[in-house]
N, C-alpha and C positions, 0 to 999 in steps of 0.2 A: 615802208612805202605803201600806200594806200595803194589796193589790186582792182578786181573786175567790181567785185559783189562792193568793196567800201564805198567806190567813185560811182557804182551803180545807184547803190542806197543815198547817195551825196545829188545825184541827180535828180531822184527822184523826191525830193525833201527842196531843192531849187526849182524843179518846176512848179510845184506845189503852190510856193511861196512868192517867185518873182517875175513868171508868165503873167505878161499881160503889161508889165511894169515898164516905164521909160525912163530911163539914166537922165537923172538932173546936172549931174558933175562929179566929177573923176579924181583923185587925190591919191598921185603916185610918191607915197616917202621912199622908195629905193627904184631907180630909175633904169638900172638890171633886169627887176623882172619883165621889164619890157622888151622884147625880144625885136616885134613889127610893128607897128612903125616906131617913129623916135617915141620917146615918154611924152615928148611937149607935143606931137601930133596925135598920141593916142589919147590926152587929157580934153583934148580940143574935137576929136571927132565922136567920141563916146555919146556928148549928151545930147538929149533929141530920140536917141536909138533905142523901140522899143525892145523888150523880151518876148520873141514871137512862141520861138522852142526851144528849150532846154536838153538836149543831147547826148551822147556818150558814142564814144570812138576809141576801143581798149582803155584804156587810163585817162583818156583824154575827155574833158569837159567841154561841150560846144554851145553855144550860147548862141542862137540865132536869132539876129537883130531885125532891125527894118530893113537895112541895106549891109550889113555888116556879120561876120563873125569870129565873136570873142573865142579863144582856144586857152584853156588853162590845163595846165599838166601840174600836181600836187608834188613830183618827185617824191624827197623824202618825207618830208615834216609840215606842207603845205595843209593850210585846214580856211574853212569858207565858215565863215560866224552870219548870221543872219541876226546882225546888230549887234551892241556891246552889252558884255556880260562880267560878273565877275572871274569868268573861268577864261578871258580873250586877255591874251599878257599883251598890253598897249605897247611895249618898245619893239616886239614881233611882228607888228601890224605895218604890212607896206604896202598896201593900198586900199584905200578908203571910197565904194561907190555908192553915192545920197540917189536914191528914187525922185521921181517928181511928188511923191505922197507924202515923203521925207524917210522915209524906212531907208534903213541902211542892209548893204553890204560886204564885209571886210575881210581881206585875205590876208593871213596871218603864216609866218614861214618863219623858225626857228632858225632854221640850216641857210633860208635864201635860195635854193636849191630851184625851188620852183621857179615854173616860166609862163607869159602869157604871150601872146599874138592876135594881133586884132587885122582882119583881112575885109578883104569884100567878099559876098556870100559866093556861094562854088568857087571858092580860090583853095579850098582845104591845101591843095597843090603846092602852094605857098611856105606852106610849113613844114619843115625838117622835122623827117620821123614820122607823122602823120601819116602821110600818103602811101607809104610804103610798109602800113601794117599788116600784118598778115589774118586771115578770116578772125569773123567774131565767134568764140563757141558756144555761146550760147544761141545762136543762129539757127535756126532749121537744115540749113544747107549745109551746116557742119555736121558731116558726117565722120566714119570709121575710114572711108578712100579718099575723103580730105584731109582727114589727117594723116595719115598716110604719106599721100601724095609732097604733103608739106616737110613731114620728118626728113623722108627721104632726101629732098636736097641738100640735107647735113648728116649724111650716113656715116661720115666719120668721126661726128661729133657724140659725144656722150650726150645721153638723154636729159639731163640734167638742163644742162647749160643750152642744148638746143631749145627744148619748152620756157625758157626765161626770154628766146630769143623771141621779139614781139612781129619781124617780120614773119616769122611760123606760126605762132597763136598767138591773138592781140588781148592782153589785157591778167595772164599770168606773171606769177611774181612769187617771190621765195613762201611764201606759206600754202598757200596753193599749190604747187609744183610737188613740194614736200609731202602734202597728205594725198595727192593723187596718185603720185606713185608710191605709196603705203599701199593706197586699196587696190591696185594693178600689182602688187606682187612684183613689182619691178627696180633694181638697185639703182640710183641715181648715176652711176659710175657706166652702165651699160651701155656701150656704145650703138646707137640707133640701128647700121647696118646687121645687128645681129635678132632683130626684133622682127617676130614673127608677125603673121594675120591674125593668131586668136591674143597676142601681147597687145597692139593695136587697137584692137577691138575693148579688150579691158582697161586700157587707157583712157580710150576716150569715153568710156563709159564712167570712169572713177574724176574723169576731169568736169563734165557735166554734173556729176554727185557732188563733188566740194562744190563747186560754183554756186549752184540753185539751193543747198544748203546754209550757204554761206552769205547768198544772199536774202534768204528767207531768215536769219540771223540778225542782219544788220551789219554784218560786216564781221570782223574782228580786232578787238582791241587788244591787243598782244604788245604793243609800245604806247605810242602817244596819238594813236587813232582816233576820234570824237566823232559823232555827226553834229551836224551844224547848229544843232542846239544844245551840245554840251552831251550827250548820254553815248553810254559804249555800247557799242558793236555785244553780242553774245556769242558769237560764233566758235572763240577761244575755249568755251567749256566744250565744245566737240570736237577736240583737235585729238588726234592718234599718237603723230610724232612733233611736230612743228615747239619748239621749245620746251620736247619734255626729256631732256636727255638726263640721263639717269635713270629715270621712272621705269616704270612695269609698264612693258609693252599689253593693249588692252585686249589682244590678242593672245601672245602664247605666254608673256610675261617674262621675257627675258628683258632686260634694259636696253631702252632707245639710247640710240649712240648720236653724238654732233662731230660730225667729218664736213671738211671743205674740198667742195668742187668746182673748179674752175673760179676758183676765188670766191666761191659763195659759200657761206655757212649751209651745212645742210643736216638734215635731222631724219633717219632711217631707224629699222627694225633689223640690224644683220640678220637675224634668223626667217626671218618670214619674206625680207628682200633682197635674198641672197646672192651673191655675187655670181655670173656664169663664170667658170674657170676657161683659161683661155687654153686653147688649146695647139 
């Protein structure tokens, strides 16, 4: 699933491109991904609506129109083509947006997985999951006692699975998650109430380090990740743990392990993020 840095890099390659632009007409082939309103009323309100801002909200794509706001969320396999290429698989392709210029937009979904919503502007409200994310960290305002403050209300949660959770920090995701608690010296399996002020503090300090690296990357292409013009992410060649199990820890050199937590694949150093023994 496309994280903070990929959908970042995704936004910042749409505003580029389609600020300024007004949607000629809409062509929804799988009438699912349409979430708000019907398919036949989002095909019908769409055109006319310029691209004033191009947005980002954790994972979420915002798209602010003249009077409206497009929401796309990529889920798993979700990718935004900026016209057809050889590299855009046509039978993937579920929905098609023509410019008044004629330049195209197309969202292409393997899994389907993906979802969009089309609201009036300040309705964010409107949309399930949205409104109830928890801060952005890449924010100023995200600090070491916000984060904090956040973990805490899941003190009985493992560390792991609480930072996946988006109403705690918006816009992490299994690769991310993975190499931040690498460089935090902290076992995915730890359950949060047992996590000190200087734990915290090197958390959010190693979550801010993947991020800005990762987005200073371009993302990471690790499955079927693109930007929207066909090229990958780099960020994959500075990965610690995140799909090297097996391999020589780049650290001490013992071998990264792939353990699941909380139903998620996860990828550790046992010797460098070593388990607290309970006591």
């Amino acid at each position: 699933m496309p994280e903070l840095p990929e959908v970042e890099t995704l936004r910042q390659a749409l505003a580029s491109a389609i600020c300024g632009k007004t949607f000629a007409h809409a062509e929804v082939r799988y009438p699912p991904l349409i979430r708000q309103p019907t398919a036949m009323e989002f095909v019908k309100w769409l055109p006319g609506q310029q691209v004033e801002e191009v947005a980002r909200r954790g994972k979420y794509l915002l798209l602010h129109l003249t009077s409206l706001t497009l929401i796309i969320h990529l889920r798993m396999e979700g990718k935004l083509w900026l016209g057809w290429t050889d590299r855009v698989q046509e039978k993937h392709v579920h929905a098609v947006f023509t410019f008044s210029d004629g330049s195209l937009l197309l969202y292409q979904d393997v899994r389907k997985f993906g979802t969009m919503d089309l609201v009036p502007r300040g309705r964010l409200d409107l949309v399930p999951g949205l409104y109830s994310l928890g801060p952005e960290p890449l924010d100023p305002h995200f600090t070491p006692a916000v984060l904090a403050e956040q973990l805490y209300k899941h003190a009985r949660s493992m560390i792991k699975p609480a930072l996946l959770n988006q109403q705690v920090v918006a816009g992490l995701g299994n690769i991310y998650t993975d190499e931040a608690l690498f460089l935090a010296k902290i076992h995915p399996e730890r359950r949060v109430e047992t996590l000190r002020p200087l734990h915290i503090r090197a958390l959010h300090g190693a979550i801010l380090d993947v991020l800005q690296r990762g987005l200073e990357a371009g993302g990471a292409s690790v499955r079927s990740y693109r930007h929207s013009n066909g090229e990958e992410g780099a960020f994959q060649r500075q990965l610690y743990v995140y799909a090297r199990q097996g391999l020589p820890c780049k650290r001490c050199q013992r071998p990264i392990r792939r353990i699941v937590v909380a139903g998620r694949g996860t990828h550790l150093c046992p010797h460098c993020q070593r388990q607290r023994k309970k006591v």
